[in-house]
N, C-alpha and C positions, 0 to 999 in steps of 0.2 A: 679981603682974601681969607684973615681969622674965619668969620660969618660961613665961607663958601665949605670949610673944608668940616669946620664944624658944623655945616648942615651936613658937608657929605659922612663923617665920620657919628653922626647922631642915629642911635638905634629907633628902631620906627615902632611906632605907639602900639597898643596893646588893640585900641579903635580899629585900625587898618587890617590888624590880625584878620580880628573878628569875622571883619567885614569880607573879605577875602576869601573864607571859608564857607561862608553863604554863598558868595557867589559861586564858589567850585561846587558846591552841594547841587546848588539849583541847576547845574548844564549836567548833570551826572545822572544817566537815563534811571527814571524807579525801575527796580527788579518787577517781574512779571509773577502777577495771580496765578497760583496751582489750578487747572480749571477743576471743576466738582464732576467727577464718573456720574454719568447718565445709567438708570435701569434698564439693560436690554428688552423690560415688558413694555418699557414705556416707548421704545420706538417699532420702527417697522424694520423688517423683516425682508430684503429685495432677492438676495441671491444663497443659494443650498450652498451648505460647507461656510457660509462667513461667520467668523469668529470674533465674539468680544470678551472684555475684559469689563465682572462689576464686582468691585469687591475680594480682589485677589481670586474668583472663581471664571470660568473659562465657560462662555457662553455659545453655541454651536448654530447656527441658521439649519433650521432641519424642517424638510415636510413631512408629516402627521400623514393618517391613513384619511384624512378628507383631502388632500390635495392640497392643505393650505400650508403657508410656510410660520413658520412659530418658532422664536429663543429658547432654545430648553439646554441646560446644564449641559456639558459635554458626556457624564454618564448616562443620562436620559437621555441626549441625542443616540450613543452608540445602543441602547437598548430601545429606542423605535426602527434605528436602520436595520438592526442584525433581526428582528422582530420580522421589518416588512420584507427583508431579505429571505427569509428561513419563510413567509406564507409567502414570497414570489414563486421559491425554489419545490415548496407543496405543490403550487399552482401549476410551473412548468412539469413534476412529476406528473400530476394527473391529465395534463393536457398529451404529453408524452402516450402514458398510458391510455387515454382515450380513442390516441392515433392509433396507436397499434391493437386496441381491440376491436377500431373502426375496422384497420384494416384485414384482421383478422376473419370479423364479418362478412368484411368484401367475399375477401378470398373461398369462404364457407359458403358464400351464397354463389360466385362463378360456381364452384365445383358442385354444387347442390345442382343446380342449373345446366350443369353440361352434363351431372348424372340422368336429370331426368330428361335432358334431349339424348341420350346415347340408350335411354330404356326407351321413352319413345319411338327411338329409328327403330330398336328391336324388335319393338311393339308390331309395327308399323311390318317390319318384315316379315316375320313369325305369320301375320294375320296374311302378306302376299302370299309368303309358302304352301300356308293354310288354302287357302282361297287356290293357288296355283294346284297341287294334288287334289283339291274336289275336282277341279274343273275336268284335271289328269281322268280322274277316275269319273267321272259321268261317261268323258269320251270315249273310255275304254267300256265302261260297262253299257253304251249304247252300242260300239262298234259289236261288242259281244251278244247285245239282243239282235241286231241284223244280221249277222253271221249265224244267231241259230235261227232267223228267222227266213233266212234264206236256203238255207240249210233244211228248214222244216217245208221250204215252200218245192224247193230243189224233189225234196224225196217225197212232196205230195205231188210232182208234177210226174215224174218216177214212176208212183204207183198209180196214176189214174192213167198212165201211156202203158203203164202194163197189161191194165185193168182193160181199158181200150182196145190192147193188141189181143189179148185172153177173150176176149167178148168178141173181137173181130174173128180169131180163131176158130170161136165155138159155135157162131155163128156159120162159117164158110163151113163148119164140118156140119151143119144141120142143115145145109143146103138143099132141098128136095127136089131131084134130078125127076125132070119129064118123062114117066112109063113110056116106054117103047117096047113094043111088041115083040119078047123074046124067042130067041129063036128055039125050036122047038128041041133043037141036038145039043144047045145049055143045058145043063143042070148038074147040081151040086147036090151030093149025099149029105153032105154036112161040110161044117167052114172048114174041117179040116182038108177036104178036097178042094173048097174054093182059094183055100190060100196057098195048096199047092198049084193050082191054076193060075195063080199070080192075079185073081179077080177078087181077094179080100182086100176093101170090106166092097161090100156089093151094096149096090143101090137099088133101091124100088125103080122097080122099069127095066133097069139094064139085063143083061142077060145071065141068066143061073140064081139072079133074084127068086127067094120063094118064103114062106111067111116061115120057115121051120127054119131057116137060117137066121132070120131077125127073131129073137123070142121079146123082146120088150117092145117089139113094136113100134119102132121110130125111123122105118123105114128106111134102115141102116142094117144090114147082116153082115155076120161076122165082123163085130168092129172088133 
């Protein structure tokens, strides 16, 4: 019973410490390796905007003016973006202003285009009017050659029916009446008796006919 209590009341060896403390050591997980920062040159590049960390410096995923994606510093990222940004913003001003000189174009050439169809029509009418008063005036200046041509034909039809009637006249007054045997108690002193007789002018043959009353002989006295 001494034996039991003096083992149980015996301090335990210096061996058993030891050994105890190995063993706690050995279940006691190692702390974990710092990993070593990789160089963003040395890997690849997947997605715009992703950011690393090499070196206490701040690495930017940024595409370049070939399309390709590259690690570049974050102030060389914001000086390619503001860079490709500001030759986008060049780009849409002159594509901008392209538009509107195109359209401006347009517009100058409709109205170039509807100037020269509206001088055209002009053209076009000007030469009917033209063409319409020739036409006006031939018709009028023929109606005016018929009109004095009828006119001239009118007043030659005129004078040759006068001419006609004159010639028929002078003709019927040179008629030479058949001698007939006068009677011997005619006679006429002179025309001034026969045209108191009411027988001026006297004819060859008729009665009080005699050559002293015709002096030119045409077989006519006292005309």
């Amino acid at each position: 019973m001494l034996g039991g209590i003096a083992a149980a009341g015996a301090a335990p060896s210096t061996d058993g410490s030891q050994a105890a403390l190995v063993a706690a050591q050995e279940t006691t997980p190692a702390a974990s390796a710092t990993p070593t920062e990789t160089n963003p040159a040395e890997t690849t590049c997947l997605t715009v905007d992703e950011s690393q960390t090499y070196n206490g410096e701040t690495f930017i995923c940024t595409q370049g003016d070939d399309a390709q994606l590259v690690w570049l510093s974050e102030a060389q990222s914001r000086k390619v973006v503001e860079a490709r940004e500001a030759k986008a913003k060049v780009l849409a001003a002159k594509i901008a202003a392209d538009k509107v000189a195109a359209q401006k174009a347009a517009a100058k050439a409709a109205a170039d285009k509807l100037a020269a169809e509206k001088a055209a029509a002009k053209a076009a009418a000007d030469k009917l009017a033209a063409e319409k008063a020739a036409a006006q005036e031939a018709a009028a200046r023929k109606a005016a050659e018929k009109s004095a041509a009828d006119q001239a034909a009118a007043a030659q039809a005129a004078a040759d029916q006068a001419a006609a009637q004159a010639a028929a006249e002078q003709a019927a007054q040179q008629v030479v009446v058949p001698a007939a045997p006068a009677p011997a108690s005619v006679y006429y002193k002179n025309c001034t008796a026969a045209r108191a007789a009411g027988a001026a002018p006297v004819y060859a043959g008729s009665p009080g006919y005699a050559a002293h009353l015709d002096r030119d002989g045409d077989g006519i006295g006292c005309e």
